[in-house]
BAKEDREN-335709 format. One record per residue (C-alpha): x, y, z. Coordinates in steps of 0.05 Angstrom, whole numbers, padded with zeros to 5 digits, always signed. Example, Ala and Ser with C-alpha at 12.3 -4.5 7.8 and 13.67 -1.06 7.14 Angstrom:
2
+00246-00090+00156/+00273-00021+00143/
//
This chain:
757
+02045+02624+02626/+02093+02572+02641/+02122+02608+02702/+02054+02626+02732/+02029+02553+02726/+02092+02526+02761/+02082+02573+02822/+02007+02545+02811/+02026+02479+02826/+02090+02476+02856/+02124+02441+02803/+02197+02440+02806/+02246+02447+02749/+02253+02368+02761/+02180+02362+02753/+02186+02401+02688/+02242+02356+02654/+02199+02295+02675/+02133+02325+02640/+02186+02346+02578/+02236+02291+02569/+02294+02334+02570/+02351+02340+02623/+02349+02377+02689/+02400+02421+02667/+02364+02437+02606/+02311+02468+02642/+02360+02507+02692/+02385+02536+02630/+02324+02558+02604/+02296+02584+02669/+02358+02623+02689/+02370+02657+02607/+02441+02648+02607/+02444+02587+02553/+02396+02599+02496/+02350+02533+02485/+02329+02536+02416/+02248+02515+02419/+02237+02494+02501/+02195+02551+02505/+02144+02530+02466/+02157+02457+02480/+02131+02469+02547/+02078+02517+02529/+02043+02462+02478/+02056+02407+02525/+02019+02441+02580/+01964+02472+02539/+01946+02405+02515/+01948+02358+02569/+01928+02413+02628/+01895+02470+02590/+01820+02456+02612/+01814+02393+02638/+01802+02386+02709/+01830+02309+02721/+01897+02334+02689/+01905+02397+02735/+01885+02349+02795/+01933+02314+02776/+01994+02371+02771/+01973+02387+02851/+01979+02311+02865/+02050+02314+02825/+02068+02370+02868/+02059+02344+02929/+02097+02282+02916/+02151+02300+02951/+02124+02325+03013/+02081+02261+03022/+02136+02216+03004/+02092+02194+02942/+02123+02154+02879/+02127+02214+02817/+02141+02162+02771/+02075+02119+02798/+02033+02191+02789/+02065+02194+02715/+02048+02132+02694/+01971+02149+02714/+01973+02208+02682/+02004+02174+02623/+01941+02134+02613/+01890+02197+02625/+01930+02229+02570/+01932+02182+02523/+01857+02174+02529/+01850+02245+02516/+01899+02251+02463/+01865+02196+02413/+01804+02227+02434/+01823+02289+02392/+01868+02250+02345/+01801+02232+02317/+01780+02308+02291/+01844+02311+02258/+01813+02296+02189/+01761+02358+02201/+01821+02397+02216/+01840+02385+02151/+01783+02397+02117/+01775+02464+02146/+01845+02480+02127/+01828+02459+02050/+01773+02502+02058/+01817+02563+02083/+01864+02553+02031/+01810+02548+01981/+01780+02610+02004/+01851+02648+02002/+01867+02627+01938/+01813+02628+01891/+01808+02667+01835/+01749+02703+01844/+01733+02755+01891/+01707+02719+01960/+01666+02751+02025/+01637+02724+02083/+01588+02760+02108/+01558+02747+02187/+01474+02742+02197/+01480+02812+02220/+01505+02842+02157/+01583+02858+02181/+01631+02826+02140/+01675+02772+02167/+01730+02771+02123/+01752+02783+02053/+01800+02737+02010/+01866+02771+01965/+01830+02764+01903/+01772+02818+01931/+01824+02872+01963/+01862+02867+01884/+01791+02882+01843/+01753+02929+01891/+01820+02960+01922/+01799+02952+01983/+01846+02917+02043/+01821+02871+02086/+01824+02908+02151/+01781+02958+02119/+01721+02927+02106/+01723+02867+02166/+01671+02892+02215/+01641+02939+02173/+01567+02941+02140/+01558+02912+02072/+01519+02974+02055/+01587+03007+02059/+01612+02978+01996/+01544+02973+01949/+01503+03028+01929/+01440+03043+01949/+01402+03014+01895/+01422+02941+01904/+01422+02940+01977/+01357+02903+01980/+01371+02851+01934/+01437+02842+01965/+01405+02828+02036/+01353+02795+02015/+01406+02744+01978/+01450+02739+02045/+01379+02719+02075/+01364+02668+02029/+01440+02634+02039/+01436+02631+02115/+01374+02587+02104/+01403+02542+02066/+01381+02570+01990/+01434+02592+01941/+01419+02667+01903/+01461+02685+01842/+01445+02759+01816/+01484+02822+01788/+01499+02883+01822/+01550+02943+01825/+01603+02954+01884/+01636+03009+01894/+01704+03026+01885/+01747+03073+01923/+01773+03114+01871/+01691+03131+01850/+01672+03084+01803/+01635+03019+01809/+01655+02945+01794/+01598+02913+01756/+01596+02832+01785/+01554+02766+01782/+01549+02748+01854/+01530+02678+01880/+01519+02667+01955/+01509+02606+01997/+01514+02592+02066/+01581+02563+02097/+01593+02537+02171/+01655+02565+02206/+01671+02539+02274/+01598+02541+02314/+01574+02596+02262/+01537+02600+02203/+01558+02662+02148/+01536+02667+02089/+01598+02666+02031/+01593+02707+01962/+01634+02686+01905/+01647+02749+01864/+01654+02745+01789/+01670+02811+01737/+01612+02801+01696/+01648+02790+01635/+01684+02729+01672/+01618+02709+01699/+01604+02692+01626/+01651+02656+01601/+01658+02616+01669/+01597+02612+01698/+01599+02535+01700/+01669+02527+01746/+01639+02587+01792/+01579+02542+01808/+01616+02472+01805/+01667+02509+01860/+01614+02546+01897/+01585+02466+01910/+01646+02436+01920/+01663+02490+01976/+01594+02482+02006/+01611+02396+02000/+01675+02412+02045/+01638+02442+02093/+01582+02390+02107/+01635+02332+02091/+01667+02361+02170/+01600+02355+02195/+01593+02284+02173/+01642+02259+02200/+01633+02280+02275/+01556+02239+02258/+01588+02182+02236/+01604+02155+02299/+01538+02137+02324/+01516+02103+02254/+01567+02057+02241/+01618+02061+02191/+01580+02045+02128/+01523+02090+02141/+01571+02145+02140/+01614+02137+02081/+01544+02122+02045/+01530+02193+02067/+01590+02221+02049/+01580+02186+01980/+01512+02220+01972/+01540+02288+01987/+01597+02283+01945/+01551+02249+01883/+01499+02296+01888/+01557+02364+01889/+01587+02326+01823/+01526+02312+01789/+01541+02235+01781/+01485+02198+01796/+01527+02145+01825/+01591+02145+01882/+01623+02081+01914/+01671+02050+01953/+01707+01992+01946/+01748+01961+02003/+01821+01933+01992/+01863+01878+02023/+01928+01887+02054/+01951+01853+01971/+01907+01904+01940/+01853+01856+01916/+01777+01869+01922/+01756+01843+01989/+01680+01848+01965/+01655+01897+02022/+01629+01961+01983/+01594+02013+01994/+01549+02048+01934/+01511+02106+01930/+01462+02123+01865/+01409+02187+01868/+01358+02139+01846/+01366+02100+01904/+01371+02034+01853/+01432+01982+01863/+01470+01971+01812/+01484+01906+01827/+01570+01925+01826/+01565+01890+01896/+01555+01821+01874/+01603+01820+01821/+01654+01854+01868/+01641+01797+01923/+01680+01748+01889/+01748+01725+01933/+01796+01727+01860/+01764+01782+01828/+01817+01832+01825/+01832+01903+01787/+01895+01911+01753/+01892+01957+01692/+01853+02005+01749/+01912+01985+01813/+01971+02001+01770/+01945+02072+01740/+01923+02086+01819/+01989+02063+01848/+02030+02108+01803/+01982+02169+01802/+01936+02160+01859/+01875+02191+01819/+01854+02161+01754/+01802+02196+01701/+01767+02163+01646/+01730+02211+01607/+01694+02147+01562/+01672+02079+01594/+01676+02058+01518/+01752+02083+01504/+01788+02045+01561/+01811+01978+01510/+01823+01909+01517/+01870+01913+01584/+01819+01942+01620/+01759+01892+01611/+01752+01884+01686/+01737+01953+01704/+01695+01962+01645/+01651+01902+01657/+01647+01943+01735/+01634+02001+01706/+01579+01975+01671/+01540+01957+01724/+01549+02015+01748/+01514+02043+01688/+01573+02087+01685/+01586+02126+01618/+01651+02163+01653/+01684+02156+01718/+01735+02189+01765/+01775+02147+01813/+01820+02158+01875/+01860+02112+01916/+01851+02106+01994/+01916+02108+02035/+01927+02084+02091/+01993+02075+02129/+02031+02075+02060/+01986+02018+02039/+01926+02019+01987/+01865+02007+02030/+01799+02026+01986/+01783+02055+01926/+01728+02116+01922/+01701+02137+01855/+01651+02176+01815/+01605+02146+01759/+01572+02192+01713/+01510+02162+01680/+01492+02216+01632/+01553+02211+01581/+01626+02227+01567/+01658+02284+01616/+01715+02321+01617/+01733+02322+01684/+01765+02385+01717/+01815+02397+01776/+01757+02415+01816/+01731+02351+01814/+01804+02318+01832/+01808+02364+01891/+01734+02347+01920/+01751+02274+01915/+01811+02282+01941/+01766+02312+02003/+01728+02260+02000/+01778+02203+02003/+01802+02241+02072/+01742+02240+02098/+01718+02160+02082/+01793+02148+02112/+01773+02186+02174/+01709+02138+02177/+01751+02073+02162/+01808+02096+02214/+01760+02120+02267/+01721+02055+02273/+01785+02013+02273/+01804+02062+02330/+01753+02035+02371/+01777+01960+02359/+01857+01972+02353/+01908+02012+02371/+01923+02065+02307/+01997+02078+02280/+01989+02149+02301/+02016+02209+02267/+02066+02225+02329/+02090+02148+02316/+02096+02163+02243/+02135+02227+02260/+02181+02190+02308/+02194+02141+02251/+02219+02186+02207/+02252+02226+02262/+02286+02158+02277/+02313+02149+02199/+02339+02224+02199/+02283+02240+02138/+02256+02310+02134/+02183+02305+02100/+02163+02345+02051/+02095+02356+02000/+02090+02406+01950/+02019+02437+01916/+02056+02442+01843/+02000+02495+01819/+01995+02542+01878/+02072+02536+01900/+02044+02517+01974/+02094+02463+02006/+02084+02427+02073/+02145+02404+02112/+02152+02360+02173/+02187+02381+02243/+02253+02329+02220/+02256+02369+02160/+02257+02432+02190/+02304+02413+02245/+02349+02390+02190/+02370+02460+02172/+02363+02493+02241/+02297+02515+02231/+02240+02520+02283/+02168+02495+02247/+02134+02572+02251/+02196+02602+02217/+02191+02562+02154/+02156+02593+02099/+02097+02542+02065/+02122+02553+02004/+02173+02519+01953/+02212+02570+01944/+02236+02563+02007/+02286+02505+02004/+02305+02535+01939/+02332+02600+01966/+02389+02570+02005/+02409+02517+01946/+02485+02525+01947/+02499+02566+01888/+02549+02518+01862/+02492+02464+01862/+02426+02515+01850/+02425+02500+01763/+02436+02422+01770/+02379+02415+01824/+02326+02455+01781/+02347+02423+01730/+02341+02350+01763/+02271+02373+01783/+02243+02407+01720/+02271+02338+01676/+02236+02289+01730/+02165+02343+01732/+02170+02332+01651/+02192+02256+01644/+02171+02216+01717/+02182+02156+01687/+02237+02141+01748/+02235+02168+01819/+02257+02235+01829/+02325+02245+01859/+02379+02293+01875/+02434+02316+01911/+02457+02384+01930/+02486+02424+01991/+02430+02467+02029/+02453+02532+02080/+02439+02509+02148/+02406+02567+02190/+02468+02573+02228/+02513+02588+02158/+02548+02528+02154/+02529+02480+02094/+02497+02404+02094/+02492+02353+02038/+02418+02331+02029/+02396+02272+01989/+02319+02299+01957/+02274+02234+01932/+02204+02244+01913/+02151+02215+01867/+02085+02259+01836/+02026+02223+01865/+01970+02268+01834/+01962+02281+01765/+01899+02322+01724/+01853+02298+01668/+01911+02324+01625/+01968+02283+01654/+01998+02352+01692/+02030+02337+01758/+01980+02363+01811/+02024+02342+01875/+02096+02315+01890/+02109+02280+01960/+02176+02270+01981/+02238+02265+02040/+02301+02302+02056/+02364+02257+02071/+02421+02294+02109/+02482+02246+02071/+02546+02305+02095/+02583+02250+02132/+02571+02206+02069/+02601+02260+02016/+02654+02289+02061/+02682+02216+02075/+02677+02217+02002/+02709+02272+01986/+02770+02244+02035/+02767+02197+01982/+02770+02216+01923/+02829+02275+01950/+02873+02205+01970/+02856+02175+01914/+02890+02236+01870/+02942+02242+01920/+02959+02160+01904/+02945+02169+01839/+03003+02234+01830/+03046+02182+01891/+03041+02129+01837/+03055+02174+01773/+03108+02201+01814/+03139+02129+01827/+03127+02111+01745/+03168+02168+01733/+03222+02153+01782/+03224+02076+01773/+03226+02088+01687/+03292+02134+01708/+03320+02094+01760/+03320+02034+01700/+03345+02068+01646/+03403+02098+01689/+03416+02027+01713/+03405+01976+01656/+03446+02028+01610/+03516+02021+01639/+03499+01940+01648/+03485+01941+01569/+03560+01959+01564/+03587+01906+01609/+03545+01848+01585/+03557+01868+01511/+03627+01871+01517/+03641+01803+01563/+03598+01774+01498/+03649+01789+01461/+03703+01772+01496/+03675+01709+01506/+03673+01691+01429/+03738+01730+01416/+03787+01701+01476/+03832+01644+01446/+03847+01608+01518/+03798+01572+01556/+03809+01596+01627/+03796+01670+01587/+03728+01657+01566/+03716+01630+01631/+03729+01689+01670/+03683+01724+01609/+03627+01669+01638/+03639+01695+01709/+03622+01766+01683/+03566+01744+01650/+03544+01703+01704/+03552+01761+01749/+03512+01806+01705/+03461+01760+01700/+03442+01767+01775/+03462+01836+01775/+03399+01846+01727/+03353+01791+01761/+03364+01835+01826/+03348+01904+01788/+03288+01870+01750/+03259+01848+01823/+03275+01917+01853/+03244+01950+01806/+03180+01906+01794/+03197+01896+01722/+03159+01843+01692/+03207+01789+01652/+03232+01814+01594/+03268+01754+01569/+03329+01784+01574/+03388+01742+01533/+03429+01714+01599/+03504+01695+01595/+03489+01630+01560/+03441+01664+01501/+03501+01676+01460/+03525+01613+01449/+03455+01599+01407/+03474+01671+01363/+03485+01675+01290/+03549+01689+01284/+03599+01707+01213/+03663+01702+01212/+03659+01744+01149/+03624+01819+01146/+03606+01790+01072/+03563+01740+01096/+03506+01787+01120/+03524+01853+01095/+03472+01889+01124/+03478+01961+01130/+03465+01987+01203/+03445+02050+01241/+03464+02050+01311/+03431+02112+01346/+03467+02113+01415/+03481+02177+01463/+03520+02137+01514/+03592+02125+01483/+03620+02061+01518/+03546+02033+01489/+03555+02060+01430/+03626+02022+01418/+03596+01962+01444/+03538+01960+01405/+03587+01976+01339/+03627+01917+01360/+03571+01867+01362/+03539+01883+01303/+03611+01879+01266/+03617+01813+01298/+03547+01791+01274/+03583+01815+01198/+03540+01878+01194/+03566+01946+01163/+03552+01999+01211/+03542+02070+01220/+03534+02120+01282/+03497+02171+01307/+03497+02216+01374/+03429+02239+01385/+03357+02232+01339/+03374+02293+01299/+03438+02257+01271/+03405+02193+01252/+03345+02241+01212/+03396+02267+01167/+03431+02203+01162/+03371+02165+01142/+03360+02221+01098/+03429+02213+01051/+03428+02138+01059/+03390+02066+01054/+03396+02034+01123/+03374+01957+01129/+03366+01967+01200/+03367+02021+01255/+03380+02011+01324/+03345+02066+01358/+03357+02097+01434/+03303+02133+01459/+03333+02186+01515/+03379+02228+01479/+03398+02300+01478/+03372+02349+01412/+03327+02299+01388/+03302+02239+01426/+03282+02184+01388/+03206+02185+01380/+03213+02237+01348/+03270+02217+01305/+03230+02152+01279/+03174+02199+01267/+03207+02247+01224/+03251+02187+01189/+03184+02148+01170/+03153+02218+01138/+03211+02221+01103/+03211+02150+01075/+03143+02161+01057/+03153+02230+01021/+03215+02201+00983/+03183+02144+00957/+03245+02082+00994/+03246+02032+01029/+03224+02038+01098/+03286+02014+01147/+03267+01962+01198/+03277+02004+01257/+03285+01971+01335/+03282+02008+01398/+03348+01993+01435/+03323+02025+01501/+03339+02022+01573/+03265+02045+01590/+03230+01973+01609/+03164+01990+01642/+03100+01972+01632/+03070+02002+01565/+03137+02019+01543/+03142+01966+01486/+03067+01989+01461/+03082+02060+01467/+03148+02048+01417/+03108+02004+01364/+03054+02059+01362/+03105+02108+01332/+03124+02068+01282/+03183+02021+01312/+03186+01946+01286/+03218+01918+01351/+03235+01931+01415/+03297+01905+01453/+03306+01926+01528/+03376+01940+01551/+03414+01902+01564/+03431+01872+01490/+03463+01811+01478/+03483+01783+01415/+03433+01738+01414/+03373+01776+01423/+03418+01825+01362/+03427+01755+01312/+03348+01746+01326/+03328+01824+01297/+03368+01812+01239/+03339+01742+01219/+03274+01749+01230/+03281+01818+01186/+03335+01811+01126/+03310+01811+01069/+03319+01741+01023/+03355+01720+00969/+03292+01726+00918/+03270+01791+00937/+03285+01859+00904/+03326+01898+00955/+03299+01961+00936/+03227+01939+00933/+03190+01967+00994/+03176+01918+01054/
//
């Protein structure tokens, strides 16, 4: 088609990617086949159809397009007058887009009902059959389109049956009984009800089929559908009148039709403000054709609806089965509803551009009502079709946010649109959506199940899950996140959001609207994350580990030397002696400022060269006579420690590793224990462990036991305490830090010495 209107007109591929917005070389591609161009084809074939197909001005102008070049003409001067011709043309049929949707509701509800449906043409044929009649009379569709009604009745209720068709194409309705037949020989016993039912430019006439034991025991919802159907069909009539009447004389029309298919006896319309306050313009409709005087009351500039705006803005449709049962919050609506003479009422909210714009309801004068999905659906209808009224005469005095703007909004944000009919499964989902995952528009199925299918498998149970916890508690906005196959294979991240905006008399989501966020450069960047974030974490463990090490194997050999020039210091009977001890000391000192710095240990107080001159010294073992454990791997330590505590008059004991010191402990009363922590066998955590079970088995007096350790990290001291230590002292000791232990812990000169501390 393409091809043979090019050669029509003489348009060149640069003509083409004008008219298209796409690149030259786009189109080279797609006329030459050698580069697949996922959707150009029918880019090209809708933009043509709708801005040439038919119209003579637009064809004139293709021939003036083409001939641009040859007369030296301006293309871009042509475009922008053909610009304006189609824009006229396209709001022109924006207009009938709420019709279109109408007739689509009707489709749909003629697909999916659950009775048997026909439509049947003046001449007797029958124009189509819905799923629900090929199931019951085992018939398929292609079967029985075209073909006689007498083919499927017997001959006995032939006359009745035409006679009924008659009656529906003249506007009458007919219910009446009658036998079909079946395929397999018998006959199917059914209540029929026809009516008549515009389809395009044609009139049919449309039988609701009912098993007659159904037809019994649902006679009611047959007829209330049957009406509502019928109301669907006139409402897209209406509308296309409406423009010669004025705005208010049409939704007053549509009010009437839609009161008098619900049985009502009253139907109105009340404007909003941008706020969503009453702006006092209304529009009422009552059988009796007697105001209620709502209007007046409604007039006033402060008069506003909140109990009624809040249950509207969450749910979108609001049923009140008793005028009388609403309570105190809601004294507004009922002093409204009075005037209404309203004993029920059924409410739906207007839309328009996201905003609240109007409110359209039903008041029932006769009584209490339980109102039915039927009715939610036909007002739904309804509130489409007083929007297309309302938009349509603010067409003719403003430009409109159209639905391709709206589209290139969401386009622009990267959110796929999506709606889902929660009963019937059906799901709508916008072109961004579908171009998300790869899809062209005709190639995704209508249905929900459709996103579902390609829910990473990994991610399938959490997203249902998300979804079937938000459909049974919406208190919050739906939302989820999950990775969705791409119609190429590879896999996206999408972020879901949605909120249920229609709810039945019995508070069961009806419909859920929603969008589609593709977030993969979000969660990969944070995936990057949260892999160099482990990778510093194990860096940083790794560190720890080798810093803890590096300390011990450093601060253990200083131990010895500071210990010992300590010593000497106190020991050495000349003067220039003890100050070449100082020098050591002083040296030391520096040497474990520098290691400390290196090593980022925090200040342990460390006893410096000058600390020991403040110790507690004896001259005399006697004079403490503490008994002491030293629990030292490292031998020059372990002699230096030994020497120290003899010089602070302790009596001491050794042991090589944590296993040693256990069965020390074990024959003996210690005072103190000086404990390493890194030692072969048994290190000694586990060693203070197994002594302090022991103590506690045996019934003695627990030892006051210090870690003397060259670990000096972080936590260390904490770590120690928790296992039952009394102290800690870092390496390197002096005697100081040694004389301080002892003190703070011997026990006094009152106090039993084998009482427990």
């Amino acid at each position: 088609m393409i091809k043979e209107f090019q050669s029509k007109y003489g348009l060149t591929n640069r003509h083409l990617a004008l008219l298209c917005g796409c690149s030259l070389a786009t189109i080279q591609k797609w006329r030459s086949g050698s580069v697949p161009v996922p959707g150009i084809t029918k880019r090209l074939i809708a933009l043509l159809d709708a801005l040439f197909g038919g119209n003579a001005g637009l064809c004139e102008f293709a021939e003036r397009f083409a001939e641009a070049d040859e007369t030296n003409g301006d293309p871009s001067v042509i475009l922008s007058d053909f610009s304006e011709r189609a824009v006229q043309i396209v709001r022109g049929r924006e207009f009938s887009r709420a019709a279109e949707a109408l007739e689509e509701k009707f489709q749909t509800y003629f697909e999916f009902l659950p009775d048997m449906v026909i439509l049947v043409k003046p001449d007797g044929t029958i124009a189509g059959v819905n799923r629900r009649f090929e199931e019951q009379l085992g018939r398929r569709r292609e079967e029985v389109t075209g073909v006689s009604f007498d083919g499927i009745c017997p001959a006995d209720s032939l006359k009745t049956v035409r006679l009924a068709i008659e009656r529906a194409l003249r506007g009458a309705s007919a219910v009446f009984t009658l036998n079909l037949q079946h395929p397999a020989g018998y006959t199917v016993g059914v209540e029929a009800s026809f009516s008549s039912v515009r389809q395009g430019d044609e009139t049919l006439a449309i039988g609701v089929l009912r098993g007659l034991r159904t037809a019994a025991e649902g006679r009611d919802t047959t007829e209330r559908r049957l009406r509502y159907d019928r109301l669907l069909s006139d409402l897209i009539e209406t509308i296309s009148e409406t423009s010669s009447d004025g705005p208010d004389a049409g939704i007053k029309k549509i009010l009437g039709k839609a009161g008098t298919a619900a049985g009502t006896g009253r139907a109105f319309f009340f404007q909003l403000s941008d706020a969503g306050r009453l702006t006092g313009k209304t529009v009422e409709w009552c059988s009796a054709g007697i105001s209620s005087g709502a209007a007046e009351m409604m007039s006033h500039p402060e008069l506003s609806v909140p109990w009624l705006a809040e249950r509207l803005r969450k749910k979108h449709l609001v049923a009140i089965g008793s005028v009388s049962k609403m309570g105190p919050g809601a004294a507004v609506e009922q002093q409204i509803l009075a005037a209404l003479g309203a004993q029920s009422a059924l409410f739906a909210l207007i839309t328009d551009r996201g905003s609240p714009a109007g409110i359209v309801g039903l008041a029932d004068l006769q009584g209490d009502r339980q109102w039915h999905r039927d009715d939610f659906e036909m007002l739904h209808a309804v509130s489409d079709s007083i929007w297309a009224v309302v938009a349509g005469s603010r067409r003719a005095r403003a430009p409109e946010f159209s639905h391709h703007e709206f589209e290139a909004a969401l386009q622009q944000a990267g959110l796929g649109f999506w709606q889902w009919d929660i009963p019937s499964g059906r799901a709508m989902y916008n072109g961004t959506w579908c171009a998300m995952l790869g899809y062209p528009p005709e190639e995704v199925e209508p249905r929900i199940e459709f996103w579902k299918k390609w829910i990473h498998p990994d991610d399938f149970q959490q997203a249902i899950e998300q979804l079937d916890r938000y459909l049974r508690d919406s208190s919050a906005d739906y939302r989820s996140e999950f990775r969705i196959r791409h119609r190429d294979g590879h896999w996206i991240w999408v972020q879901s959001r949605g909120q249920i905006t229609v709810w039945d008399a019995q508070k069961n989501p009806v419909r859920m609207t929603g969008t589609h966020l593709d977030i993969t450069c979000q969660k990969e960047a944070e995936l990057r994350m949260q892999a160099a974030k482990e990778r510093t974490e194990k860096s940083s463990l790794a560190k720890g580990e080798f810093l803890s090490e590096l300390s011990h194997d450093l601060r253990t050999p200083m131990s010895s030397i500071i210990g010992t020039g300590q010593v000497l210091k106190q020991e050495l009977p000349s003067a220039a002696l003890r100050d070449m001890a100082d020098i050591i000391l002083q040296s030391s000192d520096e040497m474990m400022k520098l290691i400390d710095g290196l090593l980022d240990i925090p200040d342990l107080k460390s006893a410096g060269p000058g600390d020991s001159d403040g110790a507690v010294l004896c001259d005399s073992g006697d004079a403490n006579a503490s008994a002491v454990l030293i629990v030292e791997d490292n031998l020059a330590n372990r002699e230096v420690f030994d020497l120290m505590l003899r010089r602070l008059g302790c009596r001491t004991e050794v042991a090589g590793n944590g296993l040693e010191a256990v069965e020390k402990a074990a024959g003996k009363s210690f005072d103190f224990i000086f404990m390493d922590i890194e030692m072969p066998v048994m290190n000694g955590l586990d060693a203070v462990r197994e002594i302090r079970r022991k103590e506690t088995a045996d019934g003695r007096r627990p030892a006051v036991i210090c870690a003397a350790t060259a670990y000096a990290r972080p936590g260390d001291r904490e770590r120690y305490l928790a296992a039952g230590m009394n102290e800690y002292l870092p390496k390197p000791i002096s005697l100081d830090s040694l004389a301080k232990v002892l003190e703070k812990h011997r026990p006094k000169e009152n106090e039993n010495p084998d009482s427990k501390r």
